[in-house]
C-alpha positions as CSV (number, residue, x, y, z in Angstrom):
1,X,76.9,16.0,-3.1
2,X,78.9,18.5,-1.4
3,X,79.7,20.4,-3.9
4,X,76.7,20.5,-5.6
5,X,74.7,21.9,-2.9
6,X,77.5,25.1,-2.4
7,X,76.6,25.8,-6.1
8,X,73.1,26.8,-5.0
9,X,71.6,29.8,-3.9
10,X,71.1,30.4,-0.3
11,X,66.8,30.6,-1.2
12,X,67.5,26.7,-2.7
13,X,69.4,25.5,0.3
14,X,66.3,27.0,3.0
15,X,63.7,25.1,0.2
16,X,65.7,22.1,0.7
17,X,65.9,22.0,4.7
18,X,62.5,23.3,4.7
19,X,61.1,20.4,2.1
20,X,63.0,18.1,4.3
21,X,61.8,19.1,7.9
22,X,58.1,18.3,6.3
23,X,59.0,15.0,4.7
24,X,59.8,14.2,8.5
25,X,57.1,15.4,9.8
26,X,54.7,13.7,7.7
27,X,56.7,10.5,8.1
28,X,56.2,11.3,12.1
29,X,52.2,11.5,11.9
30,X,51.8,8.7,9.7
31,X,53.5,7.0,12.3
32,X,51.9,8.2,15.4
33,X,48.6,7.3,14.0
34,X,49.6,4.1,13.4
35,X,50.9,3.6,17.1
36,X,47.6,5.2,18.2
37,X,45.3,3.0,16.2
38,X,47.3,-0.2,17.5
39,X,46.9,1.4,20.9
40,X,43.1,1.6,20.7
41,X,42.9,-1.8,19.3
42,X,44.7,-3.1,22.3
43,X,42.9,-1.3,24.9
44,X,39.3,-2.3,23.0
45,X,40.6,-5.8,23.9
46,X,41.9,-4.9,27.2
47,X,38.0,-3.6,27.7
48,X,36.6,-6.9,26.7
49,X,38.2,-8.9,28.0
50,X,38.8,-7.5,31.4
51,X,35.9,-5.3,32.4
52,X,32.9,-6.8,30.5
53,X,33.5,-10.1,32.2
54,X,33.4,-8.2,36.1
55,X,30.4,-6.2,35.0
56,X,28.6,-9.8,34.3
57,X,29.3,-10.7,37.5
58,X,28.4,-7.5,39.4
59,X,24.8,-7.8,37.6
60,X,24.9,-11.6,38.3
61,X,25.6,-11.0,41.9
62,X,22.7,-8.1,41.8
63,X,20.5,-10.2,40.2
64,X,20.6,-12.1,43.5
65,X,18.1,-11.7,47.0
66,X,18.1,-7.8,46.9
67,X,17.7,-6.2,49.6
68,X,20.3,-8.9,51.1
69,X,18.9,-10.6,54.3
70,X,19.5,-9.1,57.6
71,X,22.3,-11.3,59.3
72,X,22.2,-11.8,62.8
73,X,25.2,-11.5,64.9
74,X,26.4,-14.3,67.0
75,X,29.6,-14.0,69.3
76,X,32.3,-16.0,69.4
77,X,32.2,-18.8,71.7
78,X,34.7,-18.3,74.4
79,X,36.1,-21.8,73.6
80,X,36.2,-20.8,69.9
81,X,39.3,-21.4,68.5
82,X,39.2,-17.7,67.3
83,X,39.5,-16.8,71.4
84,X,42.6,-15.5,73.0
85,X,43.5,-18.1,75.4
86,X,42.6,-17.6,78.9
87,X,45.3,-17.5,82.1
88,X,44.0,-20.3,84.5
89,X,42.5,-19.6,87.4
90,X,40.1,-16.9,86.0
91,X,36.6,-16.1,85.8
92,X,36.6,-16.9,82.1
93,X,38.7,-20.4,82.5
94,X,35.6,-21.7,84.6
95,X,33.1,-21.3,81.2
């Protein structure tokens, strides 16, 4: 092979690399697209099956009582079990 291509001209051996180099880069593409429509397929399913399924249950959860109810604040008992407990012999130990 070696000695075939040093009995060409210098014009043959710049054709060669340059038919070469675009053989490669074709080969590239092809496979980039490929990769890129496997990519979208993936991410399609990615989109049904993650997001679809919490934007049901964001218009499930809208669909309820909207304007929500006002809630009414209620504090915490000081017996709660939420409490700090309180040193004996204070004003809040008599409660």
């Amino acid at each position: 092979m070696t000695r075939w291509l040093a009995n060409r001209a210098v014009r043959t051996k710049v054709l060669l690399v340059v038919a070469i180099l675009g053989v490669v880069a074709v080969a590239g593409a092809a496979l980039a697209s490929v990769r890129l429509h496997e990519l979208k397929t993936e991410a399609k399913a990615l989109y049904v099956r993650g997001l679809l399924p919490v934007a049901g249950l964001s218009e499930a959860a809208m669909s309820r009582r909207w304007p929500p109810a006002p809630r009414r604040w209620v504090p915490p008992s000081p017996r709660s079990p939420a409490a700090p407990p309180t040193p004996p012999g204070s004003p809040a130990a008599a409660w």
